[in-house]
C-alpha positions as CSV (number, residue, x, y, z in Angstrom):
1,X,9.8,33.2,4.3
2,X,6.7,31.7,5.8
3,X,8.1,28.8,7.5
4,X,5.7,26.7,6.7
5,X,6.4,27.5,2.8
6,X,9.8,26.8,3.7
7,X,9.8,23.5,5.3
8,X,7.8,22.3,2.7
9,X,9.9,23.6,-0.4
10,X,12.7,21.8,1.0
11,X,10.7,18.4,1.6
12,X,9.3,18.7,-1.5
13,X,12.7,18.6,-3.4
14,X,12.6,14.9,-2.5
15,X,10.3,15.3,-5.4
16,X,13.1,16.8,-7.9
17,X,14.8,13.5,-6.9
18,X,12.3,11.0,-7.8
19,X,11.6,12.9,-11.1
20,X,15.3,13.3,-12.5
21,X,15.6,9.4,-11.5
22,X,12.8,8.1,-13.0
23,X,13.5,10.0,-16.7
24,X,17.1,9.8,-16.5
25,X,17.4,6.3,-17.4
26,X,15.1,7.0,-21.5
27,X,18.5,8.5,-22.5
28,X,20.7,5.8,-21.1
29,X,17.9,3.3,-22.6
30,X,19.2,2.5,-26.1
31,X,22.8,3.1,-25.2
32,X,23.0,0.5,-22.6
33,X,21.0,-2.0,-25.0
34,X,23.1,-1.7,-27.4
35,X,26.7,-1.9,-25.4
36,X,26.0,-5.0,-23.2
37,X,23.9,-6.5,-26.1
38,X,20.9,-8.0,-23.9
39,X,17.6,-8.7,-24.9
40,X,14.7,-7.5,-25.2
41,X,13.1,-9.2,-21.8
42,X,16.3,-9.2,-19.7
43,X,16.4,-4.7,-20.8
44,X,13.3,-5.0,-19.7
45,X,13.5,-6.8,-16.8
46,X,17.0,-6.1,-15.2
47,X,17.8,-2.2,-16.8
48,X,14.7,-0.2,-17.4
49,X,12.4,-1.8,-14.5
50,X,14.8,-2.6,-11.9
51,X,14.4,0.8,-10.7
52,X,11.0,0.5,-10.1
53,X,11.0,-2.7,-8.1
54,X,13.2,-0.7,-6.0
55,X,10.5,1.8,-5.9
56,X,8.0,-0.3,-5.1
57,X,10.1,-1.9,-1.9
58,X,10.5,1.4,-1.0
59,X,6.8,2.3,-1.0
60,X,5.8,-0.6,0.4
61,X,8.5,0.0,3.6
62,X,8.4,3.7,3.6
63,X,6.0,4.0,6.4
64,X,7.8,2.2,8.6
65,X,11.1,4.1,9.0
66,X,8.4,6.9,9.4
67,X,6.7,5.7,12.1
68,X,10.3,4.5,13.9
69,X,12.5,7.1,13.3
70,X,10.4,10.1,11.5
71,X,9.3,11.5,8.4
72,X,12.3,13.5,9.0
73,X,15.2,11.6,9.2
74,X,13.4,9.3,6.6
75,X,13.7,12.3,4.1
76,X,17.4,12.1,5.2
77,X,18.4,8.3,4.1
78,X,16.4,9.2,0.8
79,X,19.1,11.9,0.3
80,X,21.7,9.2,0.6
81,X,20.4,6.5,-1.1
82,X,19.9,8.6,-4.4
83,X,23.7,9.9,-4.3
84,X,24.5,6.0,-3.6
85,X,22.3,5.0,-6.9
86,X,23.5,8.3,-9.0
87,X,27.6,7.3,-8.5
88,X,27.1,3.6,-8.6
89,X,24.9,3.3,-11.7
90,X,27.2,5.7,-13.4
91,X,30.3,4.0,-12.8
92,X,28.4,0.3,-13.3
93,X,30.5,-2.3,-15.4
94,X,28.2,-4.6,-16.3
95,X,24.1,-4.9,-16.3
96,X,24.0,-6.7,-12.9
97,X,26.0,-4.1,-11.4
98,X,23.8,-1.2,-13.1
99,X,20.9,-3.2,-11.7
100,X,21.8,-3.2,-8.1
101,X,22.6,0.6,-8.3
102,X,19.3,1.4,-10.0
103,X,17.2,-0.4,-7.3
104,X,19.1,1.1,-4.4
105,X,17.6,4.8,-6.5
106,X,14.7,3.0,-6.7
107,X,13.9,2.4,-2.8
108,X,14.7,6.3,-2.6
109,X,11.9,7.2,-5.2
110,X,9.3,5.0,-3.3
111,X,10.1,6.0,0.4
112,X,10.2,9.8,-0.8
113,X,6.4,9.1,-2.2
114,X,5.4,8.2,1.0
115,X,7.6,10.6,3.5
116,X,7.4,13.9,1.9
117,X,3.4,14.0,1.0
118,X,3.2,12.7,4.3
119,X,5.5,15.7,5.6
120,X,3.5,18.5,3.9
121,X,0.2,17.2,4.8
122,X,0.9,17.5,8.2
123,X,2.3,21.0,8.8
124,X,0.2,22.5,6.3
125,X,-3.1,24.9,6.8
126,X,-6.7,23.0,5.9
127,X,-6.8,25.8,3.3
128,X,-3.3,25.6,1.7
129,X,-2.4,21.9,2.0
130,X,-3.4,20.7,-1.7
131,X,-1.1,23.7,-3.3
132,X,1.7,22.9,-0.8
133,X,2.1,19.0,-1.0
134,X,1.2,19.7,-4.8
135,X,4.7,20.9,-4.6
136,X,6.1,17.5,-4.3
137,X,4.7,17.1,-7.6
138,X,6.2,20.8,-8.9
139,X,9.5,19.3,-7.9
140,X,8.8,15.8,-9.2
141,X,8.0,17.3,-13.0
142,X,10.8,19.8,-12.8
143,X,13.1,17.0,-11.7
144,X,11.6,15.5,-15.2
145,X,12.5,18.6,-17.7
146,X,16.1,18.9,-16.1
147,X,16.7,15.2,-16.6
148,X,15.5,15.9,-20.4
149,X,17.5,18.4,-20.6
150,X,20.6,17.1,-18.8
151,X,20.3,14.5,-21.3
152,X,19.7,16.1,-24.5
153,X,22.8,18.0,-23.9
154,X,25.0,15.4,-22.5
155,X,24.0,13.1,-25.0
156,X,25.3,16.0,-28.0
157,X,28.6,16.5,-25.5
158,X,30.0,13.5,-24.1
159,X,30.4,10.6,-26.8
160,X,29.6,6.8,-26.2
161,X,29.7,6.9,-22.5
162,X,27.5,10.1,-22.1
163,X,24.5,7.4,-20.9
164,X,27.4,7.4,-17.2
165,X,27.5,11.3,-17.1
166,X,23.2,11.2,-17.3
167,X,22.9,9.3,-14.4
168,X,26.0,10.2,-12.6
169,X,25.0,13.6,-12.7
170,X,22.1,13.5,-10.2
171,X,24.6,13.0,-7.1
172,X,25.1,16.7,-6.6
173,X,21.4,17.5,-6.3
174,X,21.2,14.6,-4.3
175,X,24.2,15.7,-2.1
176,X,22.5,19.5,-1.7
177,X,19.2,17.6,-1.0
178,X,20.3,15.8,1.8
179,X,22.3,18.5,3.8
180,X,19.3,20.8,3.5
181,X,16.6,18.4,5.2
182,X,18.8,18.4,7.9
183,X,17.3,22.2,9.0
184,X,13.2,21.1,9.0
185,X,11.7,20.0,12.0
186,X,10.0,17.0,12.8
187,X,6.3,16.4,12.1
188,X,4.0,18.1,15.0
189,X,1.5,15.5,14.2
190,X,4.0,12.4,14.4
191,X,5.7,14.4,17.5
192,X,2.2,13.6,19.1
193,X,2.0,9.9,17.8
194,X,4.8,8.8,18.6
195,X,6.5,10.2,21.1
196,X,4.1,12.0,23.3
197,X,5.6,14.9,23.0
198,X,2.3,17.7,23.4
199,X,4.8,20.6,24.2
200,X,7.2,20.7,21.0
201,X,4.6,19.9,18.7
202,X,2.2,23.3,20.3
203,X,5.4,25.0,19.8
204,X,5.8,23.6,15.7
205,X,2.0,24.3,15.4
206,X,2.3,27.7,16.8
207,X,5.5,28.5,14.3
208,X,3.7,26.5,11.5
209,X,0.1,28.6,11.8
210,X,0.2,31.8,14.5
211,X,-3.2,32.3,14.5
212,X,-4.8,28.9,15.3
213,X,-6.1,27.9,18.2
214,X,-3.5,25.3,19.2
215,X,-5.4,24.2,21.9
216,X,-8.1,22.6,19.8
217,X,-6.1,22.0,16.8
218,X,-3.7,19.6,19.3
219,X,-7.7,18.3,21.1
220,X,-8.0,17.0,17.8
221,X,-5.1,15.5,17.1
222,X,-5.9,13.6,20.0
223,X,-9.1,12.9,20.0
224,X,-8.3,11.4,15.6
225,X,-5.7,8.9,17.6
226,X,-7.9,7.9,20.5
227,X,-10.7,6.8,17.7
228,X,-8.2,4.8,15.7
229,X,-5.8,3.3,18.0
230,X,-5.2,-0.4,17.9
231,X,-7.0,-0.6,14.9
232,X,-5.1,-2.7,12.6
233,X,-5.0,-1.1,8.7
234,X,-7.0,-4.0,7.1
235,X,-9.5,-4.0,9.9
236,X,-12.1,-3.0,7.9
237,X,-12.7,0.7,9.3
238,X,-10.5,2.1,6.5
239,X,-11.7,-0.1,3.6
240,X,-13.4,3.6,2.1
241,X,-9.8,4.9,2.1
242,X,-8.1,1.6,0.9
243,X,-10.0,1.7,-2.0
244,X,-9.9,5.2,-3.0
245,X,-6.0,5.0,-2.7
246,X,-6.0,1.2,-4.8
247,X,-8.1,3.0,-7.7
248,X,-6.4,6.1,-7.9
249,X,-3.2,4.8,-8.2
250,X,-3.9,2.2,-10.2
251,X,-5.5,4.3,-13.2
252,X,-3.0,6.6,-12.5
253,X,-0.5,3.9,-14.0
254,X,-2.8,2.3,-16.5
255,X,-3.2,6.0,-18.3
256,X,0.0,5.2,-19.9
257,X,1.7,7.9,-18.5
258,X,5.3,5.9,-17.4
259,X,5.2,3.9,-20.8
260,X,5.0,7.5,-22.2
261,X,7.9,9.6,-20.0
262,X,10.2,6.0,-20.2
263,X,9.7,5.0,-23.9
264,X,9.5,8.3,-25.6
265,X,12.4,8.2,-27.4
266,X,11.8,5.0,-28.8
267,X,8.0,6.1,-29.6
268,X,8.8,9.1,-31.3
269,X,11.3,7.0,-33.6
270,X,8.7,4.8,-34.4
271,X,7.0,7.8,-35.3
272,X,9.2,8.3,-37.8
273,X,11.4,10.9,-35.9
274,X,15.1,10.3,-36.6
275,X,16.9,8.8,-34.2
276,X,19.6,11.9,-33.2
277,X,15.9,13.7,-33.0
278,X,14.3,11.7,-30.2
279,X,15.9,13.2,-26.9
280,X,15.3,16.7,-28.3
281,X,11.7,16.1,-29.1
282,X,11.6,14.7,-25.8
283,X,12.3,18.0,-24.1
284,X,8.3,19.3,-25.0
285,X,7.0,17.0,-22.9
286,X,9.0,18.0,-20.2
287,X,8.0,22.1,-21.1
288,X,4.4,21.1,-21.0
289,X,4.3,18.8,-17.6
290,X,5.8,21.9,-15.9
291,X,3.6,24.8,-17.1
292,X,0.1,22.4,-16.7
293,X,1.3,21.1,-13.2
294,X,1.9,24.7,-12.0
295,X,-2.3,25.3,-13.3
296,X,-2.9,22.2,-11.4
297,X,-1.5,23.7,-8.4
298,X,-3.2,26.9,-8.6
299,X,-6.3,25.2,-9.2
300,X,-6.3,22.6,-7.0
301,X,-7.6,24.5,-3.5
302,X,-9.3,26.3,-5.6
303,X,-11.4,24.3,-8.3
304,X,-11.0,21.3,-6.0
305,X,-8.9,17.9,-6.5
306,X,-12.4,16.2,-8.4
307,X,-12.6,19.0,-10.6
308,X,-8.9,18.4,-11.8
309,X,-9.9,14.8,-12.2
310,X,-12.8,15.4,-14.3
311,X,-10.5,17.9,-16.4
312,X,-7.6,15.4,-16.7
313,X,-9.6,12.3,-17.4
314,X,-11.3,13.6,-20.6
315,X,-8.0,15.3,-21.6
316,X,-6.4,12.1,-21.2
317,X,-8.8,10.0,-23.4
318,X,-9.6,12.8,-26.3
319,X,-5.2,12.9,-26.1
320,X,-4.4,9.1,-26.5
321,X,-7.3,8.2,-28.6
322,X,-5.8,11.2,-30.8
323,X,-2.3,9.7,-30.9
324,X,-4.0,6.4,-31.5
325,X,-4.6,7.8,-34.4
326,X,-1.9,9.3,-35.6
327,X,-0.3,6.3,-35.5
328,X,-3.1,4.2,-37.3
329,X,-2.7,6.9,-40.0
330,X,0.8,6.9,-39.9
331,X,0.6,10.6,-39.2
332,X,4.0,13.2,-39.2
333,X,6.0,12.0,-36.2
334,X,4.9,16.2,-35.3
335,X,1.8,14.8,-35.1
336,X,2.2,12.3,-32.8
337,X,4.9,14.7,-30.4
338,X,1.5,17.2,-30.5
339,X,-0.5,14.9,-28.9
340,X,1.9,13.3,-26.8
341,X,2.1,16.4,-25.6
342,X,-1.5,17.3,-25.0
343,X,-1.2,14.2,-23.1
344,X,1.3,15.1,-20.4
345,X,-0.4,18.5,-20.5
346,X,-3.8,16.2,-19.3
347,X,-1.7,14.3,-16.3
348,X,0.0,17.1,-15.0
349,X,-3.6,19.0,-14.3
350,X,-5.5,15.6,-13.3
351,X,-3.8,13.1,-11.8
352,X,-0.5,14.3,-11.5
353,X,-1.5,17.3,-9.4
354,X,-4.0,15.1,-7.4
355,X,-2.3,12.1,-6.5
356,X,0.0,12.4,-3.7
357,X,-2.6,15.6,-1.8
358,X,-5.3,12.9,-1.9
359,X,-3.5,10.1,-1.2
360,X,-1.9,11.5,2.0
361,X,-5.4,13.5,3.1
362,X,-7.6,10.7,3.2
363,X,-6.4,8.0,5.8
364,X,-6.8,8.7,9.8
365,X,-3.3,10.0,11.5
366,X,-2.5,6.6,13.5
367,X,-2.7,4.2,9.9
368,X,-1.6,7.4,7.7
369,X,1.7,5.9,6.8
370,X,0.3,2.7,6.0
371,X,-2.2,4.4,3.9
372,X,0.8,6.4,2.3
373,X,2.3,3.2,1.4
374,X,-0.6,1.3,0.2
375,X,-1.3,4.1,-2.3
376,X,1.7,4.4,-3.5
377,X,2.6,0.9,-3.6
378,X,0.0,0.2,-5.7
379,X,1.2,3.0,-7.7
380,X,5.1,1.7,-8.2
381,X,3.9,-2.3,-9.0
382,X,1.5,-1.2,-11.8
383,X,4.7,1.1,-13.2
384,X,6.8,-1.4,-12.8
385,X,4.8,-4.1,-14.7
386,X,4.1,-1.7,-17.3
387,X,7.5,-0.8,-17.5
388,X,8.5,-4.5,-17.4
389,X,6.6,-5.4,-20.4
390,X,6.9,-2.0,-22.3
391,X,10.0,-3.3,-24.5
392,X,8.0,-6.5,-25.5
393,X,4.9,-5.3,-26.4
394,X,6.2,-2.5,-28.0
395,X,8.2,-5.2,-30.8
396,X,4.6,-7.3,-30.7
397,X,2.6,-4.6,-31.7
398,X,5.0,-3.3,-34.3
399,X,3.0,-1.5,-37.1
400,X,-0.2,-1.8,-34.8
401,X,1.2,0.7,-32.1
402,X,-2.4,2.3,-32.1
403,X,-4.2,-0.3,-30.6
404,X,-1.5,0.4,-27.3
405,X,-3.2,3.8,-27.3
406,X,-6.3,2.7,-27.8
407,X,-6.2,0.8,-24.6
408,X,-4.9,3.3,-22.2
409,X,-7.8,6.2,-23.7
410,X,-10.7,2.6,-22.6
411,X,-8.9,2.5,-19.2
412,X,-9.5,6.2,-19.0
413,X,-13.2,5.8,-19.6
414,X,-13.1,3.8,-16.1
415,X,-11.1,6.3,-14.7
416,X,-13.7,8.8,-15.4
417,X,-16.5,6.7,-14.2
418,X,-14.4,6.7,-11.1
419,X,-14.3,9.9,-10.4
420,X,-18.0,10.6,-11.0
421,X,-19.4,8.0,-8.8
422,X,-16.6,6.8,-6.6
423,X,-14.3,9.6,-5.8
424,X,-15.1,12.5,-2.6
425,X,-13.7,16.2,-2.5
426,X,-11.4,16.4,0.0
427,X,-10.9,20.5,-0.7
428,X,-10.9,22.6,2.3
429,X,-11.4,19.6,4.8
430,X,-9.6,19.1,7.7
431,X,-7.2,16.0,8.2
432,X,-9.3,14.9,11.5
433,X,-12.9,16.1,9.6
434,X,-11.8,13.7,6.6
435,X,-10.9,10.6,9.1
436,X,-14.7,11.1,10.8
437,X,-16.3,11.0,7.2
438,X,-14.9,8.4,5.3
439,X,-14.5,6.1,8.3
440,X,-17.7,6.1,9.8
């Protein structure tokens, strides 16, 4: 196998990580409610978001242990920290206990949404890189239909404490993970940053792309850090960049889409699904984010990542204005899993597929991990305030759970008017090319 292909497969598992994590915990939800009895702001606050405060430390942070130690080893302590979270949340005896666990998962989630993007984009060919570190997202939405699965059928199989054997359950990929990152290489690129090191990293580049001419791919590489160095990240030379990253993330949290994947058990029950129903309609969405992410990632060095947008942002608002509806109408709960569904099917081929290849394209190699982690910071605090607030606003607008809906399709309006005016095509542009244009 291409080694290329290969290095980045195994990176881009980090992504089946993050996705099993994240959904595990909407079949666990309920359960764990109900056994330690808490309410509806401290569920909120200490089980179902604690992960993602985690995340967003972990964002936040994640460029540094790139920059110090490499994207490399980075990927490594990701490994761990998700086997840590996966035994210790499954074994947890009381909600404080749970809580620690789930952040510890939670700094894994966020430094793995900054490393392995990172990662691909660097070893990858101009022409490949948005279908290779679209496979981070792959993983990440695989990761997502196991964990429904896992829990659909745990949940039929293991009684009243089948919420430990859920989250438990995602040490041995964990386990795997880890051991495997141990054969990739380090980054040519941050071989070059960091250490100096011109004659290992030829020798990756060579490996990574035989017929280039390393010569001026490395002049380049060069010549991207001579232009940037000792420029601090909010200097004002990358403010093009910093915004694009801010914008994208944020609409990509205020489409709904992690209120949606947490909380669909409990929306499809107030759809009027019965409640031994709600995991197993569940398991659609995770069907349709697979099929429509693997379109995105044919599409998306081919049609281009603003293309996908444009697609993804009308899908999104025809989608949630439609289960809008259904809700106001008090449609079949079918109705409303349909266009859930459509839904997901929107995200996977817009922003899904486009959010971690633009993220880690657009900032200069010397500030790229602080880029990383500015994007995907954003990212993680907007999920975890929606996440936070999800369980309370969900009992507010009981009987008026339309008007939720309604707000995430007028969000996607902006989204839209994002992309048209705001947003560049980064398809078939080099990483150094890109620095030059959008920080001149």
């Amino acid at each position: 196998m291409n080694k290329t292909l290969s290095w980045s497969i195994t990176v881009a598992l980090a992504g089946f990580l993050f996705g099993f994590d994240t959904i595990v915990i909407s079949g666990a939800d309920q359960p764990i409610q109900k056994l330690w009895d808490t309410s509806g702001w401290f569920h909120g606050t200490f089980i179902m978001s604690m992960a993602l405060w985690g995340t967003v430390l972990g964002a936040l942070g994640g460029g540094i242990p790139c920059d110090l130690i490499g994207r490399k080893r980075t990927l490594f302590w990701i490994g761990v920290l998700f086997a840590v979270s996966a035994i210790g949340s499954g074994l947890a005896t009381d909600p404080y206990m749970f809580s620690f666990f789930r952040f510890i998962g939670g700094v894994g989630v966020g430094a793995s949404s900054v490393a392995a993007p990172i990662y691909i984009s660097e070893i990858a060919p101009t022409e490949k890189r948005g279908s290779l570190v679209a496979l981070y997202q792959f993983n990440l939405v695989f990761g997502i239909l196991i964990a429904f699965f896992s829990n659909y059928w745990i949940g039929a199989n293991f009684g009243e404490d089948a919420w430990r054997w859920m989250l438990g359950i995602e040490a041995l990929p964990a386990v795997i993970y880890t051991f495997m990152v141990l054969s990739i290489p380090n980054s040519p690129r941050w071989l070059v940053l960091q250490k100096g090191d011109v004659e290992q990293a030829s020798t990756l580049l060579k490996q990574l792309n035989p017929n280039a001419n390393i010569e001026e791919e490395l002049a380049a590489i060069n010549s991207s850090i001579k232009d940037t160095k000792g420029e601090s990240f909010f200097s004002g030379k990358y403010n093009v960049p910093i915004l694009l990253a801010f914008l994208l993330a944020f609409f990509n949290q205020v489409s709904g889409i992690n209120f949606v994947l947490y909380y669909a058990p409990r929306i499809f029950e107030t759809a009027g699904i019965a409640a031994d129903s709600t995991l197993g309609a569940s398991v659609p969405i995770g069907v349709v984010n697979l099929i429509f992410t693997l379109l995105g990632m044919y599409l998306i060095d081919k049609a281009g990542r603003k293309q996908l947008m444009y697609i993804g942002s009308i899908g999104y608002i025809l989608s949630l204005l439609a289960v809008g509806w259904a809700f106001a109408t008090n449609a079949e709960g079918t109705m409303v899993v349909i266009f859930v569904c459509a839904f997901i099917a929107s995200h996977a081929i817009g922003q899904g597929a486009v959010i971690w290849v633009f993220i880690s394209e657009i900032f200069p190699n010397t500030v790229r991990n602080s880029g990383m982690a500015w994007g995907s910071g954003t990212h993680w605090v907007f999920a975890a305030i929606i996440t936070l607030v999800a369980t309370p606003i969900l009992a507010y607008f009981e009987g008026r759970e339309h008007l939720i809906f309604y707000f995430f399709a007028g969000m996607m309006f902006l989204q839209l008017l994002f992309v048209w005016r705001m947003m560049p095509e980064t398809k078939g542009v080099s990483l150094e090319e890109l620095q030059e244009k959008l920080t001149r």
